[in-house]
C-alpha positions, -999 to 999 in steps of 0.1 A, spaced: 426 -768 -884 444 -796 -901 455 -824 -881 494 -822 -893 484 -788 -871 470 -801 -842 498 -827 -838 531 -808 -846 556 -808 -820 552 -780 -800 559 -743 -808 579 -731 -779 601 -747 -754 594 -750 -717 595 -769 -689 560 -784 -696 537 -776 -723 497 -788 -728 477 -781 -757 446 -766 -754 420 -743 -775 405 -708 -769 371 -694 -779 349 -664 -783 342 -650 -754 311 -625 -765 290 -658 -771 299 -676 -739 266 -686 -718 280 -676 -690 290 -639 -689 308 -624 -656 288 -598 -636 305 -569 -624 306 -589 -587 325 -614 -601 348 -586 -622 355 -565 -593 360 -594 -569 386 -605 -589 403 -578 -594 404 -573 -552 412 -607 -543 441 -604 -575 456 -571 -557 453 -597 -522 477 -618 -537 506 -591 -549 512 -590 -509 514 -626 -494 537 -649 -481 532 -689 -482 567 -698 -477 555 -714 -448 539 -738 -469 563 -740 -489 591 -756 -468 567 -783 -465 577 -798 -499 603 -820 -497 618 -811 -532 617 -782 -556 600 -765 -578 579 -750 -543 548 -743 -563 531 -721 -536 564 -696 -543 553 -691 -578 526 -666 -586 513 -659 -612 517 -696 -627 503 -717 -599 469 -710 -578 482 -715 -541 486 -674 -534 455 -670 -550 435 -694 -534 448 -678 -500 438 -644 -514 403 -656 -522 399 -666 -484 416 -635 -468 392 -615 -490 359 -634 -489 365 -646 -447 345 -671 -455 333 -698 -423 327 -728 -446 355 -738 -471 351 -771 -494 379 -790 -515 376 -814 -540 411 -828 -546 430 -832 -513 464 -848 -530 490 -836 -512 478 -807 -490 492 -778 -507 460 -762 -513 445 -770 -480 472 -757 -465 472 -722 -485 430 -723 -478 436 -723 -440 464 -702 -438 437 -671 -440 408 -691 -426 388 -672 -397 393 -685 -360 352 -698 -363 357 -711 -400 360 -750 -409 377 -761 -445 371 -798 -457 390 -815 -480 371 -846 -499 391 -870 -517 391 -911 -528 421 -914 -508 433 -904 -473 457 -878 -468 483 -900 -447 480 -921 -476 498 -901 -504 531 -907 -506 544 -867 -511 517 -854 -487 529 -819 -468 501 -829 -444 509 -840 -407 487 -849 -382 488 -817 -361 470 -801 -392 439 -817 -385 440 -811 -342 421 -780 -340 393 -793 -361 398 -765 -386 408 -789 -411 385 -818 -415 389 -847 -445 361 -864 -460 366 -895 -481 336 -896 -507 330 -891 -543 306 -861 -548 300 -874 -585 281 -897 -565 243 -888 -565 241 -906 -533 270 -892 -515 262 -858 -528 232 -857 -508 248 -872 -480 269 -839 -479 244 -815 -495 237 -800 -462 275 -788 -457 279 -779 -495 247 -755 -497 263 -737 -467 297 -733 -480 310 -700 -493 337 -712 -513 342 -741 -532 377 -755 -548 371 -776 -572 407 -797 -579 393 -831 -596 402 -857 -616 390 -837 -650 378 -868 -669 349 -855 -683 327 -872 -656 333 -853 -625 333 -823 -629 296 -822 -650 284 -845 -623 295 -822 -597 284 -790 -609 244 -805 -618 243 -817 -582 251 -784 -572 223 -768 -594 199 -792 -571 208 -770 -541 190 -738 -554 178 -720 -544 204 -712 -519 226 -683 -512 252 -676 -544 286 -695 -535 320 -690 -549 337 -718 -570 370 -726 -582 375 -749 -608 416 -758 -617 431 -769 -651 398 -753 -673 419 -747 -699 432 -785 -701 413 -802 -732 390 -826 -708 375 -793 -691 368 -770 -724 337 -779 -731 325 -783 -696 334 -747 -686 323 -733 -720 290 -748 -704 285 -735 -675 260 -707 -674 266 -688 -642 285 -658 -640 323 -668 -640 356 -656 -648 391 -669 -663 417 -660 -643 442 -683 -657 466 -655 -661 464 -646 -622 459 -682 -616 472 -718 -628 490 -715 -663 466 -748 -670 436 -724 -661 417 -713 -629 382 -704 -633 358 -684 -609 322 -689 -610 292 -673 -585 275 -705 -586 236 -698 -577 231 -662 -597 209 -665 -631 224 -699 -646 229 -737 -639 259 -755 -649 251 -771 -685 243 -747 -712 209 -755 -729 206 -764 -764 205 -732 -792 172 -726 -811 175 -711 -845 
């Protein structure tokens, strides 16, 4: 590709536009089972049927991204819960409690979600968080980095028992690969789910490409800037290993 084509203006018109690449898929390291195919396709069918206008009215302004679907991930972040009923939810990426709010909507009576991020919920300015949220103990925030090493294992007990992770980080090509090696140094332990936003924006190519576990992009089902699904713990680890010719 020539660089006159890499930086030309745009070819369509919209709202907001990113650039991004795609690739082969038949070579990818990391191959989706038929688990991961058919889980997807259930939790997809989920999300034709529900309603998060309720968190919607929280925004103060539009667009109300939980109404949009497909194009934003809040319906099918909800879907993933009411299918998988999982009793230990983690979030990376609190911001302002949109996707906490669509994670507990479906959450089981007995099930817990925490929310980790660098700053406190009450803290963000356009938050759609209030205090009652967080009364029942359902919804718990954690303020840590998990690229950390040391707060990783500091939490390792509460991420090896989660069912489902949603990754929703700062993509700057530091996170994310730390996260996802300190997650390899929880096997073995039973397979999780994980979400990973924005895989198709240019700082997260090469780290999904990467990853080795059985995953699936769901972008168009998803978040038009990608939403990835992974069953973190079967037959990979998170960084592809080098090629030998």
């Amino acid at each position: 590709m020539k660089l006159s084509q890499l930086f030309c203006p745009p070819p369509v018109r919209a709202r907001h536009v990113k650039r991004t690449f795609v690739s082969s898929p038949d070579d990818d390291p990391g191959r989706p089972t038929r688990e991961v195919i058919e889980t997807a396709l259930d939790v997809v069918r989920q999300t034709l049927d529900l309603d998060l206008s309720d968190v919607s009215r929280r925004m103060r302004s539009a667009p109300r991204w939980p109404d949009i679907w497909p194009g934003e991930h809040y319906r099918l972040l909800a879907a993933f819960v009411r299918r998988l009923q999982p009793q230990t939810v983690v979030e990376i990426g609190t911001h302002s409690g949109l996707s906490a709010l669509s994670l507990k909507k479906y959450l089981p009576a007995s099930a817990r979600l925490f929310t980790f991020d660098l700053v406190r919920w009450d803290a963000v300015p356009d938050t759609c968080l209030v205090r009652e949220d967080f009364v029942d103990g359902r919804l718990v925030q954690i303020c840590a980095d998990l690229a950390d090493p040391h707060v990783f294992r500091q939490h390792a007990g509460l991420l090896a028992g989660a069912d489902l992770v949603f990754a929703d980080g700062p993509k700057d090509r530091r996170f994310e690969p730390a996260f996802a090696e300190h997650l390899d140094t929880l096997l073995p332990s039973p397979p999780r789910w994980v979400i990973f936003d924005d895989i198709r924006d240019l700082n997260m190519l090469q780290f999904w490409r990467d990853i080795r576990h059985p995953k699936l992009d769901l972008s168009s089902f998803g978040h038009w800037t990608g939403t990835g699904l992974v069953r973190w713990g079967h037959a990979g680890s998170a960084k592809a290993q080098p090629r030998t010719e």
